[in-house]
N, C-alpha and C positions, 0 to 999 in steps of 0.2 A: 360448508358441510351440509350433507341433504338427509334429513332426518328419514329415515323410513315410514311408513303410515300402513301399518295391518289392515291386511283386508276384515270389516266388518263379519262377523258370526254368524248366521244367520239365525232367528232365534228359532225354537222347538216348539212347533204347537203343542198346547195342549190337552192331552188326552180329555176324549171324551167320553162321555156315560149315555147307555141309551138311551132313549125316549121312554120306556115303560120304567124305569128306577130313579127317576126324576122327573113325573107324569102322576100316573097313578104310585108309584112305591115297587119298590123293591120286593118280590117276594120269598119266601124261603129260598127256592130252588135257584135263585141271581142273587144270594149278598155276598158271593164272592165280590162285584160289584162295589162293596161297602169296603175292600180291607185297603190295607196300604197298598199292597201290590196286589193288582189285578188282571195281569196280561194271558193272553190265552195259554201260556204255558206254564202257567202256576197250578195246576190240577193237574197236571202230568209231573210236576216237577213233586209236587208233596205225595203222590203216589207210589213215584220212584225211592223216596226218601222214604214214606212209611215202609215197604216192604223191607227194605236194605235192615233199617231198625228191627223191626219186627221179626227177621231171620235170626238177627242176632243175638234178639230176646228169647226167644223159643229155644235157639239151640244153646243159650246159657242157662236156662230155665231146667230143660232137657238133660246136659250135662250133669247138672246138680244134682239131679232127680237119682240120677243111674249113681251117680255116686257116694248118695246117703245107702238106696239101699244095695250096694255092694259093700259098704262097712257092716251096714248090721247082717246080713248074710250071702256071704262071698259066693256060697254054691247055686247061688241063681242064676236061671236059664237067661241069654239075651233078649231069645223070645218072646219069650214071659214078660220080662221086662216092657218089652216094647207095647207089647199087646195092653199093659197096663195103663201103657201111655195113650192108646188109642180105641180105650174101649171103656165105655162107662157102667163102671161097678159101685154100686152104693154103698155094698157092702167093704172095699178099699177108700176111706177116707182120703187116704195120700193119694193115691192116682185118682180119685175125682176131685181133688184139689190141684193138681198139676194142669187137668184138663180144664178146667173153669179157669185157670190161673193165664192159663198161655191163652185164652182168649178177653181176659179182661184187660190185657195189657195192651191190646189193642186202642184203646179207648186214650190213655196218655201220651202212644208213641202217636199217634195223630193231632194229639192236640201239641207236641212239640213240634211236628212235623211241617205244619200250617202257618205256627208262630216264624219257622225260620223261613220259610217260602213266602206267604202272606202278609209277615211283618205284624204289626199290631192288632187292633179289638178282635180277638182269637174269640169272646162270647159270640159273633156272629156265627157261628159254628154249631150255635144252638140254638137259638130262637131272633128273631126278629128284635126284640127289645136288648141284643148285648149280652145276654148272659142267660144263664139257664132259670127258665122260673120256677121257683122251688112253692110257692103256693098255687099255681096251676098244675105241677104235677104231680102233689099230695093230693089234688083233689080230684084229680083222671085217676090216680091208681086209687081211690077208695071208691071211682063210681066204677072201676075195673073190676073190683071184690066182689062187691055188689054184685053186677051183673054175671059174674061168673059164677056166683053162690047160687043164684038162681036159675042160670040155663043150665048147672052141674044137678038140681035138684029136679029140673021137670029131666034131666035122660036120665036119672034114677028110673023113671015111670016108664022107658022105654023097656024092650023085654031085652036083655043083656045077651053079647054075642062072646061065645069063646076065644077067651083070650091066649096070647101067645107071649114069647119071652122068658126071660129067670125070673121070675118074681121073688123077693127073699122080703118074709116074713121077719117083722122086730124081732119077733123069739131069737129065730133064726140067725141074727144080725149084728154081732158079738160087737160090730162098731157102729152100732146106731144112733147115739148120744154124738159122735163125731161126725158121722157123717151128716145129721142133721142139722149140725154148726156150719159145718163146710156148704150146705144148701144154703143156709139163711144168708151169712155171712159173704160169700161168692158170687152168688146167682142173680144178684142186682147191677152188680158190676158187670158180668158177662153179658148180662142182658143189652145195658146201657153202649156198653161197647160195637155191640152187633147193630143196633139203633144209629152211633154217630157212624160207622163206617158204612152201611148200607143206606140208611136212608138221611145221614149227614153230607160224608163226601161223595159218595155214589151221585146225589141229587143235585148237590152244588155244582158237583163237574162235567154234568150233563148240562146244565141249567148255565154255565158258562159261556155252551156253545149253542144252545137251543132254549129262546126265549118261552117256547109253549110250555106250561105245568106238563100234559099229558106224556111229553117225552122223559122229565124229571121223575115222576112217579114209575112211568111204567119200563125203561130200558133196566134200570136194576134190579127187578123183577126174578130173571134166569139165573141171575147169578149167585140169588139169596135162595132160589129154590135146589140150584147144585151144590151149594153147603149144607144142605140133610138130605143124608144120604136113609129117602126113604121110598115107597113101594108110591102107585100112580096116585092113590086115594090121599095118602100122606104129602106126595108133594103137590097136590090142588089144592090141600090145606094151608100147607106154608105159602101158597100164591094165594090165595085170598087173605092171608093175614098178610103178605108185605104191601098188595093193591092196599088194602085200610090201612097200613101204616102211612104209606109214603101218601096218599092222599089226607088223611090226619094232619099229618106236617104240612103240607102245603097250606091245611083247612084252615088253621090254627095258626103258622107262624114260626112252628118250634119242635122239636123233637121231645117236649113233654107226654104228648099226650102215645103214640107210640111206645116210648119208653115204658109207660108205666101200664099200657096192656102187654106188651112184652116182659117185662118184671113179674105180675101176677098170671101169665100163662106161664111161664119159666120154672116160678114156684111153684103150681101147681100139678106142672108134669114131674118134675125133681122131688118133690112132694111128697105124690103117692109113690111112686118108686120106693123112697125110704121105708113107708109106711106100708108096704108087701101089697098096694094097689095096680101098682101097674110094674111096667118093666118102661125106664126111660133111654134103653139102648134099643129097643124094638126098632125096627125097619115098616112092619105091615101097620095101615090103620086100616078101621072099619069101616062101612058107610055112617054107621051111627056116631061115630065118631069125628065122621066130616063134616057132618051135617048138623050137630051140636056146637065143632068147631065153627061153623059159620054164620050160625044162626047168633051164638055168642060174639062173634065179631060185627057184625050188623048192630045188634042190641046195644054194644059199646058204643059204637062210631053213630047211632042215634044219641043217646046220650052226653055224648061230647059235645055236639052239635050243641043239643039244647044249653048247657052248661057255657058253651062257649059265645051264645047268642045273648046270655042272661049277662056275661060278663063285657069285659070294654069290646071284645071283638077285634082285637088289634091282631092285624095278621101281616102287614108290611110295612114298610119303612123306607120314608122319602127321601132319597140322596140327593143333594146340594149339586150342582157341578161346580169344578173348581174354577175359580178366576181366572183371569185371561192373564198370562203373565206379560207384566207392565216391564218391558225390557227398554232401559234408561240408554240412551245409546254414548260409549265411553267418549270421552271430552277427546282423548287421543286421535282416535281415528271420524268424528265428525268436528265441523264449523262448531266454533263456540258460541254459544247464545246471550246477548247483551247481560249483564249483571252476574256473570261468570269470573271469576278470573281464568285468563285463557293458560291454554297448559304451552310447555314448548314443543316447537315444530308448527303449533298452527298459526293462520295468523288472526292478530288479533281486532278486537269488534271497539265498533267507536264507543268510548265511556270506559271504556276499560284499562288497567295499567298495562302497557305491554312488558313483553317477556325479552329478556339479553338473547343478543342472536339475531332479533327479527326485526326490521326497516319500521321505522317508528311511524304513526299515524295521523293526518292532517287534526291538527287539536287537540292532542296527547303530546303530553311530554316527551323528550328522547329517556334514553335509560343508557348510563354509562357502559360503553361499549359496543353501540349498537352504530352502524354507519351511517353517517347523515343522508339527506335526502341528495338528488342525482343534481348535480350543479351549485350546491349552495354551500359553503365551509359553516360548520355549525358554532354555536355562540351560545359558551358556557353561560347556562341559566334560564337560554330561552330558546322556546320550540321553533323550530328550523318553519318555515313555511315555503311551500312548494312554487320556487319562479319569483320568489319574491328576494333582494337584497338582505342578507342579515341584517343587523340597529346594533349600530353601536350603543353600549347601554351608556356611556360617559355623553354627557348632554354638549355639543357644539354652543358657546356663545354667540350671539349675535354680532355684525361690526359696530363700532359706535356710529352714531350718522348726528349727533349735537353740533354747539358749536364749538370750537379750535379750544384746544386744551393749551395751557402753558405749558413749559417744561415743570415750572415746580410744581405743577397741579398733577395731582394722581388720579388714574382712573374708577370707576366706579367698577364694582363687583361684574364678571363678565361684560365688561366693553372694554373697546380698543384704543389705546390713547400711543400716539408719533412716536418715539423715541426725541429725542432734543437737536439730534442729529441728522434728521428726516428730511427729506426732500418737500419743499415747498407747496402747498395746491398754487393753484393757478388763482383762487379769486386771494390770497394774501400776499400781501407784499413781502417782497426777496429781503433779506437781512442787509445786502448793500444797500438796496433803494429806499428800506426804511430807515439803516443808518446815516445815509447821506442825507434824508429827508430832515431827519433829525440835528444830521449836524448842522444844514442849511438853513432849518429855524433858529437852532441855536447861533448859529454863525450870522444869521439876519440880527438877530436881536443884539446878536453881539456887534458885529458890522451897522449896524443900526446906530448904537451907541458908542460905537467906534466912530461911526461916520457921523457923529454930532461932533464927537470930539476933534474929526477930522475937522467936521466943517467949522466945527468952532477956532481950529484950526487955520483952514482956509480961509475963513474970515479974518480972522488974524492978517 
């Protein structure tokens, strides 16, 4: 029977990491790098998945919305309705809660979104160090305050330009105590959200395909400035604050420091809106207004620096590459290696017991039921030897070679003694010529003394 033998597997190399995430480290914009699955199609794949969620979310969110308030006033326009969904009023609690709402969920459909795509440590999402640092970005959003407090006090000193928008006065603002919960409560979230998907996965998934920072920081750039929908001045604004974010991130390691100038510029525009200062649905910004905004972002992104130079400075993170996988090659389909027991089908190695089935081995026992060697009938107990006579294992005696045994003499243990009846050697005398011999002594002596008798006799 001819046992089949698989063709060996060939084994998978593999996967490698580049040179610059196990060189220098990993930095923000490459710890996709870092997760479990890493393949160029993991950013596209977690994209795909965020959106599908995220539709799902908004038009459940959505849903809800239209149908609380069609219970409490059925004769409301659709219009109206919608308008509410897409227009921020300070003075509607509920719909600037809907609207902060369906943007902060952003923030968990991605981080589910990553975990199913990317598999594990889902913290690299946020910073370098695993997880989100929660004492580095209390301490970015209080040097945020800070410095906002202050470039908000010298354009006090500016000569003020006329403003545009609804502006609604507290007086005026029958839901102010609510709306200003829904700011407090919401606007950190929302903020934080717009932070991981713009300068989280935007960065990460540029930074997949393109090892330079400059690409990470700057291609997501357009896309965060086509999500406010504002006049040219306003959105050079939003482009100078996403260049200092996404370069923050990189600076830093993490999406804290970002985060929490986006948190306190958030607040602060949501803020005065409540508080009958500004209109935070406006479209138009000023020059003074761009240029406070920028100068403010500047002033931050120095002091980050400084803060961040005082502190460990840790901005990336050095990935191991995986070990070379040690593929054992299966006993089945290669020679066995001495001090193995060999398996069946191969054959087997000197020192080893062999296996039934398979022609036994010079030096090795046979194994019940295996066929002796080519020419030789095998002999229960002992290994067959190639060309050589089997051994009788029962010992041959020797012949006797002493001298001539009687018949009532018995032999000695292994020797050979006549029978009684046995044919004669040649140097002993024949049974007649010894008995005649004998009787001829005897008959002499007797005739000896017969022939005294005789002659005594004859003298007579």
């Amino acid at each position: 029977m001819t046992v089949p033998h698989p063709a060996p597997v060939p084994p998978r190399p593999a996967p490698t990491l580049p040179a610059d995430v196990t060189g220098p480290g990993a930095a923000f914009h490459r710890l996709v790098f870092a997760r479990q699955r890493r393949g160029w199609w993991t950013p596209l794949a977690t994209g795909a998945m965020g959106v599908v969620l995220y539709l799902v979310v908004s038009t459940v969110i959505g849903l809800v919305f239209g149908l609380v308030v069609l219970a409490t006033d059925p004769s409301v326009d659709i219009f109206a309705l919608t308008d509410r969904l897409l227009t921020i009023d300070v003075s509607d609690p509920i719909g600037l809660a809907i609207i902060l709402l369906s943007l902060a969920v952003m923030w968990p459909i991605y981080l589910l979104s990553s975990f199913v795509v990317n598999g594990r440590r889902v913290g690299y999402i946020s910073s370098v160090a695993g997880r989100l640092r929660w004492k580095w970005l209390l301490l970015c959003m209080g040097a945020a305050v800070v410095v906002y407090i202050v470039i908000s006090a010298l354009s006090f000193l500016l000569p003020a330009e006329e403003g545009s928008g609804n502006v609604v006065a507290p007086a005026d603002n029958p839901a102010f105590v609510a709306s200003l919960l829904v700011v407090l409560l919401l606007v950190p979230f929302q903020a934080a959200a717009e932070e991981y998907i713009f300068r989280g996965y935007l960065m990460q998934t540029v930074g997949r395909w393109l090892k330079h920072p400059a690409w990470a920081i700057l291609l997501p750039v357009p896309l965060f400035v086509l999500g406010h929908i504002y006049d040219w001045a306003g959105q050079a604004s939003v482009a100078v604050f996403a260049i200092a974010a996404g370069w923050l991130t990189w600076r830093t390691g993490g999406l804290e420091a970002a985060i929490a100038l986006h948190i306190v510029n958030n607040l602060a525009a949501f803020g005065f809106s409540v508080f009958g200062l500004s209109d935070a649905a406006a479209t138009d910004t000023s020059i003074v207004s761009l240029v406070s905004s920028a100068v403010m972002i500047a002033a931050f992104v120095g002091v980050v620096e400084w803060l961040w130079r005082r502190g460990d400075g840790r901005r990336t993170v050095r990935l191991t590459p995986p070990p070379e996988p040690v593929h054992v090659p299966a006993a089945y389909a290669y020679p066995p290696v001495y001090g193995q027991p060999p398996v069946y089908g191969q054959p087997p190695v000197y020192g080893q017991p062999p296996v039934y089935g398979q022609p036994p081995v010079y030096g090795q026992p046979p194994v019940y039921g295996q066929p002796p060697l080519y020419g030789q009938p095998p002999v229960y107990g002992q290994p067959p030897v190639y060309g050589q006579p089997p051994v009788d294992p029962t010992p041959t005696p020797a012949p006797y070679d002493g001298p001539p045994l009687q018949p009532h003499q018995a032999p000695r243990w292994g020797e050979y003694a006549p029978a009684p009846d046995a044919t004669p050697t040649p140097d002993s005398p024949s049974p007649s010529d010894g008995g005649s011999g004998s009787m001829g002594s005897d008959a002499g002596g007797t005739g000896g003394s017969d022939g005294g008798s005789s002659g005594s006799s004859s003298s007579d």
